[in-house]
N, C-alpha and C positions, 0 to 999 in steps of 0.2 A: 826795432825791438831793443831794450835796453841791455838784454843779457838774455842769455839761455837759459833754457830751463834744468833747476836743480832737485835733486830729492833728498829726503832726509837724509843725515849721517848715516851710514850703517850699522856703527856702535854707539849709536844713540837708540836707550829702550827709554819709554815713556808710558804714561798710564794717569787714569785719573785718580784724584784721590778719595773721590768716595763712589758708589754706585751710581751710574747715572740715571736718571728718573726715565720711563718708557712710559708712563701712563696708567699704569696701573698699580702705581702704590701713594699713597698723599693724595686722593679724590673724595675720600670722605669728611664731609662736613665736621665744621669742626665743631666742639662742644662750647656751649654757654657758659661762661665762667660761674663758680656758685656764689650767689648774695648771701650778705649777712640776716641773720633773721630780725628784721626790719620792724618797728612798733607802729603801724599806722595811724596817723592822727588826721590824717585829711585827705581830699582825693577830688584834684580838678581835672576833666575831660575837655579836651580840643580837637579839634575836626578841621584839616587842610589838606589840599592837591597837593601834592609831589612829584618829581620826575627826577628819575635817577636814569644814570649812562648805562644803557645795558652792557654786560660782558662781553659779548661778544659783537665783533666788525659791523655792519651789515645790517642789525635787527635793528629794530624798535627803540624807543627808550622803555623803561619799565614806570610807570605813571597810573596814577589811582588816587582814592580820600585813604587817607592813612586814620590813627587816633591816635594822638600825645595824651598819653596818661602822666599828669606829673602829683604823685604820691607824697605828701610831707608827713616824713616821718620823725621819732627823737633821736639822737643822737647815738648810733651805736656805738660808740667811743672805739671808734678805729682810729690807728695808731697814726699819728700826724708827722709829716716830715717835718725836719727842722730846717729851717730858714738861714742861709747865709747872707751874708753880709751885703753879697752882688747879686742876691736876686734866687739864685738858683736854690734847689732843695737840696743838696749836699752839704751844707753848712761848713765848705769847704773852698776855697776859689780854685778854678780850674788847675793856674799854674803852682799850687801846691800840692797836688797832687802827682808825687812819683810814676814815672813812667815804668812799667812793667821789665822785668829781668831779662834780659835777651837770652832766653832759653829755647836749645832748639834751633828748626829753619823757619825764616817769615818769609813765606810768598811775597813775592814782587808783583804787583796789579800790572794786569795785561787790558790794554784801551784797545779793543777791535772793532770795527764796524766794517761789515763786506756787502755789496749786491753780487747775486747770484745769476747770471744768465742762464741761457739755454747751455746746455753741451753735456752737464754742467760745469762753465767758468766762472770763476770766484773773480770781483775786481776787492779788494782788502787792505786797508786802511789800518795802520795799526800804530802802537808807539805803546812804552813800558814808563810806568813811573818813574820821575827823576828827572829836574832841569837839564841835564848834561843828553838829554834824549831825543831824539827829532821821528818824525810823524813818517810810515814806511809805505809806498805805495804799490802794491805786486797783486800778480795776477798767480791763479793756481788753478788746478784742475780738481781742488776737493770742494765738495759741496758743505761752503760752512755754514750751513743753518743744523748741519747733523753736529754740529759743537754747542748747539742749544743747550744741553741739559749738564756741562761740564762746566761746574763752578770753580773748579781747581784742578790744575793737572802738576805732574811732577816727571821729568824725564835727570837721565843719568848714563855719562860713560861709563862700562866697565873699569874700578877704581878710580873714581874721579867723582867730583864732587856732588850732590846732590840739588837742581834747580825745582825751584815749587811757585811755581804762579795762580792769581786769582784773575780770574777770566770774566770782564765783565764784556757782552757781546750783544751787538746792536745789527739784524741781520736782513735785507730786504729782498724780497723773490722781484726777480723782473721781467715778466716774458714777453712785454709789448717789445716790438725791435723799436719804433722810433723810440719809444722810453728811454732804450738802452743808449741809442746814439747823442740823446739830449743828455746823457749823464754822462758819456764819455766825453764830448763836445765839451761841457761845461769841466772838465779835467786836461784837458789837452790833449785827449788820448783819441785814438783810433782803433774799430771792433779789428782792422784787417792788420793789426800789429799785433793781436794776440797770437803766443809762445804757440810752435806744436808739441804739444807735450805725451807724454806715454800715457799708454792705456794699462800701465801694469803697474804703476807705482803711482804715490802720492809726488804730484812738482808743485814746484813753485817757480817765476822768475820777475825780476823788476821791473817797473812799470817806466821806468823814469829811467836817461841813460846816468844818472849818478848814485842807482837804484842801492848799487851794493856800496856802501860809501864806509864800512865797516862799523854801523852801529852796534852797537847791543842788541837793539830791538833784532836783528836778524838771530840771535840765537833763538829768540823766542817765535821766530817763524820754522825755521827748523825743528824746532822740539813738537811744535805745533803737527808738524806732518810727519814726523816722527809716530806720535801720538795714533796721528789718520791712519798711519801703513801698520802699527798694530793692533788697533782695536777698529778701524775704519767701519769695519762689519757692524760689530753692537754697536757703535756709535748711529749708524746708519737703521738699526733696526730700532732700537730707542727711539730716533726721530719719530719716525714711522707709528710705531705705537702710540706717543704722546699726541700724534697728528689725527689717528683713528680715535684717542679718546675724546679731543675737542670736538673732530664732526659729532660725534655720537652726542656730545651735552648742546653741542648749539641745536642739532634735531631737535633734543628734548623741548629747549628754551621756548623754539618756532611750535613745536606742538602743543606747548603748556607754558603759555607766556608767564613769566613770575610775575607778582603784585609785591608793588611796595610791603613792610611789614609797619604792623605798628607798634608803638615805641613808650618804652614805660623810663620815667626819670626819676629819681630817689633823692628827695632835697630835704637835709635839715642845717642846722646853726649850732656849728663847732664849740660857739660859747654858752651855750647851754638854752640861749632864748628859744622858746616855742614858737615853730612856725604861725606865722600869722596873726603876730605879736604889733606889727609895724606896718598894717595897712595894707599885708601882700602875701606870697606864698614863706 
C-alpha cells in the first residue's frame, strides 16, 4: 500500500455551489423556440427512413419514415451577422478581443474519472488544470458517482482563502470482479493492496508509493472529501433520486417506444431573389 489512509481536514468546510439536481427539477421538455411569421411561397414534401441513437443504454434505436417538409418562403429580413475578415460572424478576430476583468474567484477545472467497486471503493484518477500538474491516482471509500450532479464545489478554512473548482467527472460502476482485476492488472495495482479504511468518515489514500508527492491536485482531493463528510447524505440522495428518475423514463421509452419526428425547414434568399428563381428550391 502506498500510504495510509487519510480523511479530510477538519477545518476544511466545503459545499457546492449551486443546488445539486435529484431528478426532479430540469425533466420537463423543453419549449420550441418561436418562428418568425413566415410568407409561404412554396412547399416541397420528402419521405425517408431514419435511425437515431436512442437515450437510453440498452434499448432499441428509435427508426421509422419521417417527412421533410422544406417550405420556401420570402425573406423575413432577420437581422444578418456581420462577417469578419477570418471567417467568423463577430467581425472581430479572436485575439482582439480583450480578455474579461479578473473579478472575483475563477474555479480551477477539476479532470476526475474514478471506477467504483463493490464495498463501495472508488479507484480515482484525477489532476487540476495547469501544465505544472501531474495525473493523481488513489483509492477512497466514497462512492463517486454520488458527485454526479456537482458542477462546482467551493471549500475554505476558517480565515483563509477561498477554493472554487469546476468538476468535470467521468464515472464507471464495475461489479464484474474479473472486470475489476483486468482494470487493476492493466494499472499495476492490486484488489488485496486496498487501504482498510473507516466506516465513519470520508478516506482517501495513494495508490502509487510516490502517491503523495506534494501536488496541488491533493488539495483538491481533500476538499473533495471534505465536501462528502459534509453533505455526503444529500449528495447520496440526489444520486438516488436522479437514478429513480432515469429507470422511470427508460420504462416509459420500453413501454411507448418514441418515433422519429418529422421535420419542417424554412429556406429563403438573403438577397432578395424568389425562391425558385434558379432551377431549385
Amino acid at each position: 500500500m502506498a500510504s495510509g489512509p487519510e480523511g479530510a481536514p477538519v477545518a476544511t468546510v466545503a459545499m457546492p455551489c449551486h443546488p445539486v439536481p435529484d431528478g426532479t427539477v430540469g425533466t420537463a421538455p423543453r419549449e420550441s423556440p418561436e418562428l418568425p411569421e413566415f410568407e409561404v411561397l412554396g412547399m416541397h414534401d420528402f419521405e425517408m427512413d431514419v435511425v437515431e441513437h436512442s437515450s437510453f443504454p440498452g434499448l432499441p434505436p428509435v427508426e421509422g419514415r419521417i417527412r421533410l417538409r422544406v417550405h420556401s418562403v420570402a425573406d423575413p429580413g432577420l437581422p444578418v451577422l456581420a462577417q469578419g475578415s477570418n471567417g467568423d460572424s463577430s467581425g472581430v478576430s479572436w485575439k482582439e478581443v480583450p480578455a474579461p476583468a479578473a473579478e472575483g474567484i475563477f474555479p480551477r477545472m477539476a479532470f476526475v474519472s474514478a471506477w467504483v467497486f463493490e464495498g463501495p471503493v472508488s479507484l480515482v484518477r484525477c489532476r487540476l488544470d495547469g501544465p505544472e500538474e501531474e495525473d493523481l491516482l488513489f483509492w477512497s471509500n466514497v462512492d463517486f458517482r454520488h458527485f454526479g450532479g456537482v458542477g462546482s464545489f467551493q471549500a475554505q478554512e476558517v480565515g483563509g482563502d477561498l477554493r472554487m473548482y469546476g468538476l468535470l467527472l467521468a464515472v464507471d460502476e464495475v461489479s464484474d470482479a474479473g472486470e475489476r482485476d483486468q482494470i487493476l492488472s492493466w494499472l499495476g495495482l492490486d484488489w488485496a493492496e486496498v487501504p482498510l479504511f473507516s466506516m465513519l468518515e470520508p478516506q482517501f489514500a495513494g495508490a502509487r508509493e510516490d502517491g503523495f508527492s506534494g501536488a496541488a491536485a491533493w488539495g483538491l482531493v481533500r476538499d473533495m472529501h471534505a465536501l462528502y463528510r459534509d453533505h455526503g447524505q444529500a449528495l447520496a440522495s440526489a444520486h438516488a433520486g436522479r437514478q429513480e428518475q432515469w429507470q422511470a423514463r427508460r420504462a416509459e421509452a420500453l413501454a411507448n417506444p418514441p418515433r422519429p419526428q418529422d421535420v419542417n425547414v424554412f429556406f429563403w434568399r438573403p438577397d432578395g431573389t424568389p425562391p425558385g428563381k434558379e432551377g431549385g428550391l
